[in-house]
N, C-alpha and C positions, 0 to 999 in steps of 0.2 A: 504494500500500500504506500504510495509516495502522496497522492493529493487529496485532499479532501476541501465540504466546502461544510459550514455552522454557520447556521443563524442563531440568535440567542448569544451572538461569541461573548459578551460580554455581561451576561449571566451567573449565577450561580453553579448551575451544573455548564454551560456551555463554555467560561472558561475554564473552570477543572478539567473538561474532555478536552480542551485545546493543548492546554500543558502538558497533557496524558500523550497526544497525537505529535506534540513537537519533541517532545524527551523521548520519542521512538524516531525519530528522523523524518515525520511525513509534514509534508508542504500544505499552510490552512489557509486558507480565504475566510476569514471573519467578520459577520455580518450582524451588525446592531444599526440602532437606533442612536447612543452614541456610545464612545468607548472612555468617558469621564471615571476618575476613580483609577486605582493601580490593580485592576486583578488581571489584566492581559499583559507583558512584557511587550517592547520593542525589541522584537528577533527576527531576522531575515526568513526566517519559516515564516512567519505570518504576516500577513496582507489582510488590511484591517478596511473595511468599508464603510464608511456612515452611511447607511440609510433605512427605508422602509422595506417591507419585502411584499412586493409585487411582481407582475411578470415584466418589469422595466429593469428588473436586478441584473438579467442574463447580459443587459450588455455593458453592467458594472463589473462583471468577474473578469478579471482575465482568463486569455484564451490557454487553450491545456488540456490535458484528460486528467477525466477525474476520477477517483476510484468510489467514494461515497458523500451521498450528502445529506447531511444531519439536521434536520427542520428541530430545531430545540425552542425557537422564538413563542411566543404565545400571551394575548393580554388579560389581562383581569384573572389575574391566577390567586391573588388578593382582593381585598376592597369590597366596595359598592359592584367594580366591573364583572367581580365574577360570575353575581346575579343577572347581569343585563345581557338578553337573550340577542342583543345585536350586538353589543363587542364579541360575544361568542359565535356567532354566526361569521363573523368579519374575518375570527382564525380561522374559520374550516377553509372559506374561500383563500384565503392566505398557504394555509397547508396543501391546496390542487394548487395553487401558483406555482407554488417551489417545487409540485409535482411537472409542472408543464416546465419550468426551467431545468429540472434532471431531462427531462426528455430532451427536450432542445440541445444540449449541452454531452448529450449522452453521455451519462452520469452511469458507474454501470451498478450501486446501490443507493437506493432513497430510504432514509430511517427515519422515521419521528417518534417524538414522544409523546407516551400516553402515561395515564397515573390510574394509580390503583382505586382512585373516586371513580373509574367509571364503572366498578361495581356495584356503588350503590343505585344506580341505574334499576338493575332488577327490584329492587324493592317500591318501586315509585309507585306499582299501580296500588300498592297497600297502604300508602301513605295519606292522609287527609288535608296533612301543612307540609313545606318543605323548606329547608334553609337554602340560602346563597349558594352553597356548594356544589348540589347537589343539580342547577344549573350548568355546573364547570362539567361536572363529570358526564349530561350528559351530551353535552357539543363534544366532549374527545370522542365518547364510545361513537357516538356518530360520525365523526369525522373519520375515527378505523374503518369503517365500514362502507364509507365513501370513497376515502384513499385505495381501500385494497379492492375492491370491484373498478375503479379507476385505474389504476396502476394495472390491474389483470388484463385490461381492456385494451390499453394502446403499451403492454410488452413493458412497460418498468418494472424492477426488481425494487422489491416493496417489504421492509420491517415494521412494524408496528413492533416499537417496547414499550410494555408497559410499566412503569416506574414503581417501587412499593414507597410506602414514606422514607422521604430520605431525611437523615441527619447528617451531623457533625462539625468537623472544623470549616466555619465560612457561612452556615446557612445562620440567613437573619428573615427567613421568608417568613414566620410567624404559625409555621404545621406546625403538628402536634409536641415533636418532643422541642421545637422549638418555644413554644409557648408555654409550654411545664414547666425549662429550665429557666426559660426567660422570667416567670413569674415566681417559681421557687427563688433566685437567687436573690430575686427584689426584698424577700421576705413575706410573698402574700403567696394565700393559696392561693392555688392551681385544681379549679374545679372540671369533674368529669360528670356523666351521668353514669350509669351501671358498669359500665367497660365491659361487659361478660361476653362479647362478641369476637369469634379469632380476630387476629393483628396479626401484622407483618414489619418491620422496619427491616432498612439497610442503611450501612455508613457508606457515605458518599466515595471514598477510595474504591471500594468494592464494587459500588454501580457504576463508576467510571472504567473501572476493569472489563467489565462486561460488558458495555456500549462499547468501549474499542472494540474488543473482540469481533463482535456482532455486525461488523464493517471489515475488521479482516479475517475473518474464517467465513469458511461455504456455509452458508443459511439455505435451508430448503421448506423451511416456513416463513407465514406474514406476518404472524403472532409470536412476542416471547415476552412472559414476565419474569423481571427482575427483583427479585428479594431473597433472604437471606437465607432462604430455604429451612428454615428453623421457627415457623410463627408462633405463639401462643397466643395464649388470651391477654386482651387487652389490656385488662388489671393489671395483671403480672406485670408488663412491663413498666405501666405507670406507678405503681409502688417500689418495685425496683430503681429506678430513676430517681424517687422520694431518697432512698436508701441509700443510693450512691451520690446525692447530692447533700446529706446530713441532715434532710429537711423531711423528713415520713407523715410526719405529722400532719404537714400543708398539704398533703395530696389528695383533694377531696373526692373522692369514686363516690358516685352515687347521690351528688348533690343534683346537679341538674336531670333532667327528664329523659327518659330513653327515646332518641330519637325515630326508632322504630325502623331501623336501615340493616339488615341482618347480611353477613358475611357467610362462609363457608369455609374449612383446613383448604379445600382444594384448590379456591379463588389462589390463592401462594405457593400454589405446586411451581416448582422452577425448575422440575425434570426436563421435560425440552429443550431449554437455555443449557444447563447443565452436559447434557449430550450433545450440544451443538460445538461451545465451546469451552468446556470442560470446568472445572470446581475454581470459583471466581470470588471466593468468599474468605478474606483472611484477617476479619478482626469482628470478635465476638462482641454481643451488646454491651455487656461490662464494661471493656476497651474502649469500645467509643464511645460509651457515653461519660468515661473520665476524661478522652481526649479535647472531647466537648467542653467540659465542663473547667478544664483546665486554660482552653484557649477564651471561655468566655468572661474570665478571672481577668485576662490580661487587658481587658476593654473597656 
């Protein structure tokens, strides 16, 4: 793998995967909105582009062959926007754009990302109210299912990964275990509803291992989730996190309401991923959740 192109580059996960792609020797074209702040280097491997991502990008890249291209960009993954059914509608069309510029460009893998919210999708038709979120999750699941009958249709070679909660050193995005610790270390609880539903997390070094991979090893599916292959119940990890932050006490499970969105062990099966490009997983929840907890000390 020598070229690759990221949208997102200047991202949480997009520049971790840029880092991952240039400390292996391959050549990035990085595409944001802007690249303010120090999380991408000035390195001759990367080519940094301001802009929006439309089909007007293809004639912002330079010319070359590319081996994959990582749609990571995406808005309203926080906020008011996650709820609003036209910034989410605005990425699907966004994610066929960067599908018609792999075609154009012939790109010979298109990856994007998906997240493990687009399970609660199944559960909608049982629900009576729905949160923000639950919006997000379901423009991705939709947008997989767009992508890969689109991509099947005009010959792109097409990954849907779908992401599990990620942690660690550098996320300030405000998910879950980031808003535990964020709110343990303030000194206030950190309320949950029942948590009795499986979970899944991964630390971010290990899903960055795996999205390379999943761009340079042979994929012969359009689907892979990403997690740690080890999920439990929910609780468990939220009281553990109580535990290993010195704060147990503030962990409140069971204060707010069950949101009524049910999971399954197998939703985090990451056997597939596993076979494709082998055991991808080398730092246990313990590990990073003190690595966490040790970088957010420093802040």
């Amino acid at each position: 793998m020598k070229n690759v192109i990221v949208t997102g580059g200047n991202g949480f996960i997009g520049s971790s995967l840029i880092k991952k792609l240039v400390a292996n020797g391959v050549n990035v074209v990085a595409v944001d909105i802007t690249f303010a702040g120090d999380r991408l280097p000035e390195l001759e491997f990367i080519t940094k582009i301001e802009s929006g991502v439309d089909v007007s990008l293809a004639k912002k890249i330079p010319a070359g062959e590319y081996d994959a291209f990582y749609h990571l960009a995406w808005r309203g993954v926080n906020g008011a926007d996650k709820a609003d059914p036209t910034v989410q509608l605005a990425n699907i069309q966004m994610a066929v754009d960067c599908v018609n510029i792999s075609k154009q460009l012939n790109v010979k893998k298109y990856l994007c990302a998906g997240t493990v919210a687009e399970n609660a999708t199944f559960s909608l038709s049982n629900l009576e109210k729905t949160s923000g979120g639950m919006m997000y999750g379901v423009a991705k699941h939709a947008c997989r299912l767009i992508l890969e009958d689109y991509c099947k249709n005009i010959g792109q070679q097409f990954v849907w990964m779908q992401f599990s909660n990620i942690y660690g050193v550098g996320n300030k995005t405000g998910n879950l275990v980031s808003y535990t610790l964020g709110e343990l270390m303030a000194g206030k609880e950190a309320t949950f509803g029942p948590a009795l539903q499986p979970y899944d997390f991964i630390y971010v070094d290990d899903l960055i291992e795996a999205v390379y991979r999943l761009s340079a090893n042979d994929t012969n599916k359009a689907f892979y989730y990403i997690g740690s292959g080890s999920p439990r119940i929910l609780k468990e990890y939220l009281l553990r996190i109580g535990e290993l932050a010195g704060c147990a006490d503030k962990v409140g499970v069971g204060i707010r309401p069950d949101d009524g969105i049910k999971y399954s062990m197998e939703m985090f099966d990451n056997s597939d991923l596993v076979a494709t490009v082998g055991e991808y997983v080398s730092t246990d929840f313990d590990n990073g959740i003190n690595k966490t907890i040790d970088w957010l000390k420093t802040l």
